[in-house]
C-alpha positions in Angstrom: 5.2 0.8 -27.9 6.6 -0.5 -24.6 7.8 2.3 -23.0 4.8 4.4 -23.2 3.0 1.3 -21.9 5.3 1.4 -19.2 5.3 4.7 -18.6 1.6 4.3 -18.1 1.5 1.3 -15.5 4.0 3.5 -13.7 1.3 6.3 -13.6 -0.9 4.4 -11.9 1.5 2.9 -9.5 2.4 6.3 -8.9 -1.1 7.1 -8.0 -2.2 4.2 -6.5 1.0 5.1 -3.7 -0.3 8.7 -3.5 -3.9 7.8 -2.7 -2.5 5.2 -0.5 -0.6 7.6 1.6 -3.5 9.9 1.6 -5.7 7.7 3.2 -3.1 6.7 6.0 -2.9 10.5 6.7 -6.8 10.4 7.0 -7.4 7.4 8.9 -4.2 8.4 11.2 -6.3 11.3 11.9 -10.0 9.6 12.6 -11.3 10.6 9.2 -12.7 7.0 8.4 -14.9 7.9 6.2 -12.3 9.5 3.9 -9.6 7.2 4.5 -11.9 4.4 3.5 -12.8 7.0 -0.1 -8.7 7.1 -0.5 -8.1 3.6 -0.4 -10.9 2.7 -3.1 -9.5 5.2 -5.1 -6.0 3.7 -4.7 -7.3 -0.1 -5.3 -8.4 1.4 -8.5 -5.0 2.6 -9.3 -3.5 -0.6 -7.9 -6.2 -2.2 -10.5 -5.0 0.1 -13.5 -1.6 -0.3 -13.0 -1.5 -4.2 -12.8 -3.4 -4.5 -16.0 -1.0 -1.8 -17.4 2.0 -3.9 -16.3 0.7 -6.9 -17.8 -0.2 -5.4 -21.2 3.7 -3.4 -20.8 5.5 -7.0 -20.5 3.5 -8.6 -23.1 4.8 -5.6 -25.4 8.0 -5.9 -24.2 8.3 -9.8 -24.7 6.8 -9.4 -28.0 10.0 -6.8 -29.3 12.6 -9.6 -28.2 
């Protein structure tokens, strides 16, 4: 179903955003090494949620 498809995408956006602004908070604070564990995390997010968006839009084309 699409909404559950885009309920997951936005998930990981969500996530992705979170980690993200964690990792500011560490580098902001000289914690390299952690900021630099944050933002792989949050590229893997960013990764889930674009392939989450593309499967959500192909589900939603396809109920047209």
């Amino acid at each position: 179903m699409p909404k559950e498809a885009h309920t997951k995408a936005a998930e990981h956006h969500e996530n992705a955003a979170k980690s993200h602004r964690t990792a500011a908070e560490h580098h902001g604070k000289g914690e390299h090494a952690k900021g630099q564990e944050e933002s792989m995390k949050a590229q893997g997010h960013s990764k889930s949620a674009r392939e989450h968006s593309e499967m959500a839009h192909g589900k939603s084309q396809s109920h047209k």
